[in-house]
C-alpha positions as CSV (number, residue, x, y, z in Angstrom):
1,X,225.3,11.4,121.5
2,X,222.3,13.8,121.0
3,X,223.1,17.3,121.4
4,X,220.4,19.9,122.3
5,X,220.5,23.2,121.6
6,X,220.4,24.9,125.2
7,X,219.5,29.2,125.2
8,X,221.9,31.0,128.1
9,X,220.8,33.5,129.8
10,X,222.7,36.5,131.9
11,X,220.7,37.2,135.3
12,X,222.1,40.8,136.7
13,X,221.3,40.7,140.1
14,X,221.5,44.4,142.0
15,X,221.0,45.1,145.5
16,X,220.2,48.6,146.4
17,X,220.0,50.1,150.4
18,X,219.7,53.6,151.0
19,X,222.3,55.4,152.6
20,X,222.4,57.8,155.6
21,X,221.5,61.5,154.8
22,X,223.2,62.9,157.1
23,X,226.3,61.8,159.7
24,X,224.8,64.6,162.4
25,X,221.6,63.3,162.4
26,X,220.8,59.9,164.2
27,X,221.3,56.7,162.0
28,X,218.0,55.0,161.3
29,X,217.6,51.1,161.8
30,X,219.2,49.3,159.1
31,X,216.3,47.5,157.3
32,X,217.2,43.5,157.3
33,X,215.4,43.6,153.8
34,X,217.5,44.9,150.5
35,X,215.5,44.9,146.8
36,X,216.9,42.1,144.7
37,X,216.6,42.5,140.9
38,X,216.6,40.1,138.5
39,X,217.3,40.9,134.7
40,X,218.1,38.2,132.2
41,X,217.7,38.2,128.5
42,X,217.3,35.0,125.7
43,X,219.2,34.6,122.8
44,X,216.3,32.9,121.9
45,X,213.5,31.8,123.4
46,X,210.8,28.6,122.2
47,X,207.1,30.0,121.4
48,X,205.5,28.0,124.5
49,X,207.6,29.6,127.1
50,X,206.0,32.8,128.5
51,X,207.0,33.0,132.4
52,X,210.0,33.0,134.4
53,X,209.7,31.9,137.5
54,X,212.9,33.5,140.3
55,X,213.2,31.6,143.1
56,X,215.9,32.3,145.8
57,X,216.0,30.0,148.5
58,X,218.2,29.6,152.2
59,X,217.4,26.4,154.0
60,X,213.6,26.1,154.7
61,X,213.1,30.4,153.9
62,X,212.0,30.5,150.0
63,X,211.4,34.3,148.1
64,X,209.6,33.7,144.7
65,X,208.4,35.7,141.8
66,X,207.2,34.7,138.4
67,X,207.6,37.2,135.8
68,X,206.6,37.1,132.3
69,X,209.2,36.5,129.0
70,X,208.5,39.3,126.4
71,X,211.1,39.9,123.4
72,X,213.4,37.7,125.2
73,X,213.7,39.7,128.0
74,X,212.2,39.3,131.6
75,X,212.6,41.3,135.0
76,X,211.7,40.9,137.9
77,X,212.2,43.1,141.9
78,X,212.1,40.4,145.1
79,X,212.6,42.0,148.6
80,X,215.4,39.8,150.0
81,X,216.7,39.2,153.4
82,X,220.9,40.3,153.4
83,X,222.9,37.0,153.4
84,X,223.8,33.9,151.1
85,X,220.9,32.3,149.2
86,X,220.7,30.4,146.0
87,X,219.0,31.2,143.0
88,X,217.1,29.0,140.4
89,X,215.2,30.0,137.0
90,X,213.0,28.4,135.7
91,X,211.1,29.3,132.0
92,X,207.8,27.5,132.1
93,X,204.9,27.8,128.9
94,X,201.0,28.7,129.5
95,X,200.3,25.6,131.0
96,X,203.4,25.7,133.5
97,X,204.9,23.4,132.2
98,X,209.1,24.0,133.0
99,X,210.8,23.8,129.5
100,X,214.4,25.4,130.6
101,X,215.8,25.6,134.0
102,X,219.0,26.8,135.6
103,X,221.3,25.0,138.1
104,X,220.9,26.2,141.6
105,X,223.5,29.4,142.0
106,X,224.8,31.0,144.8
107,X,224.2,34.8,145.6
108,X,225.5,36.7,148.0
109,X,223.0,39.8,149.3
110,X,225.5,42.6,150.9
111,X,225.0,45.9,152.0
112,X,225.6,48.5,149.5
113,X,227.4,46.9,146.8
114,X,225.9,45.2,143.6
115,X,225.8,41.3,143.0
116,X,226.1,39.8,139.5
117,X,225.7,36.5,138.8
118,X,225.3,34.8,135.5
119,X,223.7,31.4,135.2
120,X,222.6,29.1,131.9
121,X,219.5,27.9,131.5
122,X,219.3,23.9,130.1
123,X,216.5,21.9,129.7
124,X,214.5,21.0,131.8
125,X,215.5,17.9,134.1
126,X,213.5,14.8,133.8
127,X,211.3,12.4,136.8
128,X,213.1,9.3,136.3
129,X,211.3,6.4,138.5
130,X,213.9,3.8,138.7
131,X,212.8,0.0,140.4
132,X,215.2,-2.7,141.0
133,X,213.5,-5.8,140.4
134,X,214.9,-8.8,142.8
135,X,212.6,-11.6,141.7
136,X,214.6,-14.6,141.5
137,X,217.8,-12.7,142.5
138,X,219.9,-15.3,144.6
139,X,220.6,-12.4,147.1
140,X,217.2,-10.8,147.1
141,X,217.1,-10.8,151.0
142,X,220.1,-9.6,151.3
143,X,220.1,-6.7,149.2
144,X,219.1,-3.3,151.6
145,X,221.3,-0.8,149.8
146,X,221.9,0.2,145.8
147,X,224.2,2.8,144.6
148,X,222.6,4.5,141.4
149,X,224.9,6.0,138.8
150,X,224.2,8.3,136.4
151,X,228.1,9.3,134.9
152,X,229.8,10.4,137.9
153,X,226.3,11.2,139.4
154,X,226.1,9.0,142.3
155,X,222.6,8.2,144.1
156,X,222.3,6.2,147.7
157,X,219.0,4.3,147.9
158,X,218.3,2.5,151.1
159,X,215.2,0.4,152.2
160,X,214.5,-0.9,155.7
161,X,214.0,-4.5,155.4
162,X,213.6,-7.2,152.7
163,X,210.1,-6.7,152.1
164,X,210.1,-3.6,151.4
165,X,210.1,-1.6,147.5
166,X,213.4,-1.0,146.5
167,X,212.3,2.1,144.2
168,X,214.1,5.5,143.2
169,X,213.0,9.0,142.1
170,X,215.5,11.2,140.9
171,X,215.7,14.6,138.7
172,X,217.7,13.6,136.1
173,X,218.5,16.8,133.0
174,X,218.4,15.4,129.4
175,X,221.5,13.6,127.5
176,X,223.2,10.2,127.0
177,X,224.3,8.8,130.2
178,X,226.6,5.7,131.7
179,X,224.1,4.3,134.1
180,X,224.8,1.2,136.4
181,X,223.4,0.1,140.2
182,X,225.1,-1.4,142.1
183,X,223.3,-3.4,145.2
184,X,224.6,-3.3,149.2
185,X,224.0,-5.5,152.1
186,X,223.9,-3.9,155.2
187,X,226.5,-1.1,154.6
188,X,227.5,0.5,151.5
189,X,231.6,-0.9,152.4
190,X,233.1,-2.4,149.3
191,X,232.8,-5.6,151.5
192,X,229.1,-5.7,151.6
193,X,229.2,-5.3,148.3
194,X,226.9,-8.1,146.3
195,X,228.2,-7.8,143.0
196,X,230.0,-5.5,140.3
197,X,227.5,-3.2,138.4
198,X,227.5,-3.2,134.1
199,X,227.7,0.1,132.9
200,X,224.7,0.7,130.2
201,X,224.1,3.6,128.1
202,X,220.7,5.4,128.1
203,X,219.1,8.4,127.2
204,X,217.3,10.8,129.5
205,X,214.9,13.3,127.1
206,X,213.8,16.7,128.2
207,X,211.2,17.2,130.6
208,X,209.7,13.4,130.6
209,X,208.5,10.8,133.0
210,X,210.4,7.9,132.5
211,X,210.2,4.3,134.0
212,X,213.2,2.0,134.2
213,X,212.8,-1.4,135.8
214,X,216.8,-2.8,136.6
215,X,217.7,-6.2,137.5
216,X,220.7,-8.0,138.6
217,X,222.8,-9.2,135.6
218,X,222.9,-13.0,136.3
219,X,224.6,-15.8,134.3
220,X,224.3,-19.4,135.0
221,X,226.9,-21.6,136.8
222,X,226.6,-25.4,135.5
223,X,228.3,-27.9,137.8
224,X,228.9,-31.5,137.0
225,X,230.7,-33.9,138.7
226,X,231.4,-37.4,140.4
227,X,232.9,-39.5,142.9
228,X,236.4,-40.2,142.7
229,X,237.3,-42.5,145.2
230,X,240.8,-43.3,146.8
231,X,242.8,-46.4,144.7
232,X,243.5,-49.2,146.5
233,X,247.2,-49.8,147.7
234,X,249.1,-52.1,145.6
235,X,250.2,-55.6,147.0
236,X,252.9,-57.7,146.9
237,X,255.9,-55.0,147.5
238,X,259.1,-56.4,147.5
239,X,262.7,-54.9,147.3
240,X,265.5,-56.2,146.2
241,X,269.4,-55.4,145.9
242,X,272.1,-55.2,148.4
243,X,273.1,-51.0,146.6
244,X,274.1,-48.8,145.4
245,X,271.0,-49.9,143.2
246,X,267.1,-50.9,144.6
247,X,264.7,-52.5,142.7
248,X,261.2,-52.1,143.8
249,X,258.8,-54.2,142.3
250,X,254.6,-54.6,143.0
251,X,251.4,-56.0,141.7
252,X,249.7,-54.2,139.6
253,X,246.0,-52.2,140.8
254,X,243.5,-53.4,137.8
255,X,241.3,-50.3,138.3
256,X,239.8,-48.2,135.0
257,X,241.2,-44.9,136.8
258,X,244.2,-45.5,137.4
259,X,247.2,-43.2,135.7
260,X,250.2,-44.7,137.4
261,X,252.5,-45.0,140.5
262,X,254.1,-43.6,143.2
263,X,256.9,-44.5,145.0
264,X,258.2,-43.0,148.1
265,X,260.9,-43.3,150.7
266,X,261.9,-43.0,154.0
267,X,265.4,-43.1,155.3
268,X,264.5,-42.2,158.8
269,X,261.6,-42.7,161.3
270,X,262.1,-38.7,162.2
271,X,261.5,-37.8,159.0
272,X,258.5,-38.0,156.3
273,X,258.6,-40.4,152.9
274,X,259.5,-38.3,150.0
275,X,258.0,-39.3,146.9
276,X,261.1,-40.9,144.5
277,X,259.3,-39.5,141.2
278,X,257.2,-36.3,140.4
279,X,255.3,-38.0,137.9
280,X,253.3,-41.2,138.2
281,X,254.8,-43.8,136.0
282,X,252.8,-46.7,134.5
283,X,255.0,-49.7,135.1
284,X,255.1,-51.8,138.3
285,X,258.9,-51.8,139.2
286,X,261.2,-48.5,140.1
287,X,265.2,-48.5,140.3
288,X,266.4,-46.9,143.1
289,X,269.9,-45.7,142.4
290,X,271.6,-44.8,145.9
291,X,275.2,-42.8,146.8
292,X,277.5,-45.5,147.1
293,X,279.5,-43.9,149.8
294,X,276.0,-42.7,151.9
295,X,274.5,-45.8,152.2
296,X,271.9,-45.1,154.9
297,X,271.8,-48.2,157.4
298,X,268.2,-49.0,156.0
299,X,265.2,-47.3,154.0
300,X,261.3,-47.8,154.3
301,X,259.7,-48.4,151.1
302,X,256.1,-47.7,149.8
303,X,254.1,-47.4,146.8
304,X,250.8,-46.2,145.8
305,X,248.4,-45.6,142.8
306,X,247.4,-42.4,141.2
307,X,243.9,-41.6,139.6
308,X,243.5,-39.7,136.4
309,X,242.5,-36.8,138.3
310,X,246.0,-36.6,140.2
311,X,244.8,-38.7,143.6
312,X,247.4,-40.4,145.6
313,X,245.6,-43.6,147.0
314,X,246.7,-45.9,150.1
315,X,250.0,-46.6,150.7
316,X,251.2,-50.3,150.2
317,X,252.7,-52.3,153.4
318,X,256.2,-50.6,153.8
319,X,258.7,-52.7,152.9
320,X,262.4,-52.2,154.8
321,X,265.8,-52.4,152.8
322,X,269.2,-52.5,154.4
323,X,272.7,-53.1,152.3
């Protein structure tokens, strides 16, 4: 992973209000503004950067002053509302170009007592333009939603209909990332969910415009197959014995698919024929050994042939045994 050598630098932030002269006299009305300095100093700084630009911010209300960098040191006095705000630096060359920036900080104006707040300054973030290309995706009509990931950075995109871009612009700051998107139907639930994303590594490099076009990972599914139809019932069924033992004999199906035979029984019309063997065998006659002393009054015999791929065909004409 590719390192970069980031600069940190201390921002002393000091509010000052003036206090009453006198506790005889009549309190004058306190002033909602309080002086805010900023003080930071580089351990280094690069040749090209020559401004700091101080920017505290609260909702839509923005207070900014650009300051220059001399000797590493910069300075800089904002008049600034009492309350919470947040604070961003941002170190920019001749041309304005932002070479080192801070994260966005909270700070806290109060009355009468001094705020510090120390921030570090990276490089500057990158415009990443991300598009997710759908031509040819299977789902392309579907897919309204994508989930962008950037390490544990998460990013909701969401277009309106079908025909619309499906197109990203984030602020990304420079390194070696995990990226993956992930695309959405009408919902971002894990059921709408059109597919699992593959994680990618790619590098984000300071303060650039870069372009990434993303498409679905797709594989191809090859189906073959054919028509296996049902075997014909075997003819000519008999049984023969008077028990404990029944010999079941048949003609045989002359068929290039067939793997074997069946044969089942029922002792009961209540209840179902149950298959005498679990696997198909390939002769034409069965022995049916019985309990000599639970003879049932009579059984239903039939048999059928089994395919290669494992299906039963018709039955034959039930046969009926009695001892």
């Amino acid at each position: 992973m590719r390192k970069s050598s980031v600069p940190s630098v201390l921002l002393l932030l000091a509010t000052s209000l003036a206090l009453l002269t006198s506790a005889c006299l009549t309190a004058a009305p306190l002033t909602p503004l309080s002086p805010l300095t900023v003080v930071g100093s580089l351990d280094s700084t690069p040749v090209e950067v020559v401004e700091a630009r101080i920017i505290l911010s609260r909702g839509k209300h923005m207070v900014e002053t650009t300051v220059p960098v001399q000797n590493n040191e910069f300075q800089g006095v904002l008049q600034v509302p009492i309350g919470n705000w947040e604070l961003t630096v941002f170190l920019v060359d001749a041309e304005g170009m932002v070479h080192f920036q801070s994260k966005p900080q909270p700070a806290e104006i109060t009355y009468g007592r001094p705020t510090t707040v120390e921030l570090v300054l990276q490089p500057a973030a990158s415009t990443v333009h991300i598009t997710i290309d759908l031509d040819g995706y299977i789902f392309r009509k579907e897919a309204l939603r994508a989930r962008i990931y950037f390490n544990d950075d998460l990013y909701e995109v969401i277009r309106e209909d079908a025909d619309a871009p499906f197109e990203a612009t984030l602020e990304i700051s420079p390194g070696s990332y995990e990226f993956k998107i992930e695309l959405y139907t009408e919902t971002f639930h894990v059921g709408n969910r059109l597919g699992v994303g593959i994680w990618q590594l790619i590098d984000i490099a300071e303060n650039e415009e870069v372009s990434i076009t993303w498409r679905p990972e797709t594989e191809d599914l090859f189906i073959t197959g054919r028509v296996d139809t049902l075997l014909p019932a075997p003819a000519w069924l008999n049984v023969n014995g008077s028990g404990p033992q029944v010999e079941i004999t048949w003609a045989p199906v002359e068929h290039l698919n067939l793997q074997g035979y069946i044969v089942l029984a029922q002792n009961s019309p209540l209840e179902r024929f149950q298959p005498l063997n679990s696997i198909p065998i390939p002769t034409t006659s069965f022995l049916h050994t019985l309990d000599p002393e639970d003879l049932p009054s009579e059984i239903r015999y039939v048999v059928a042939a089994v395919s290669m791929n494992g299906f039963v065909g018709y039955y034959s004409t039930p046969q009926i045994w009695s001892p």
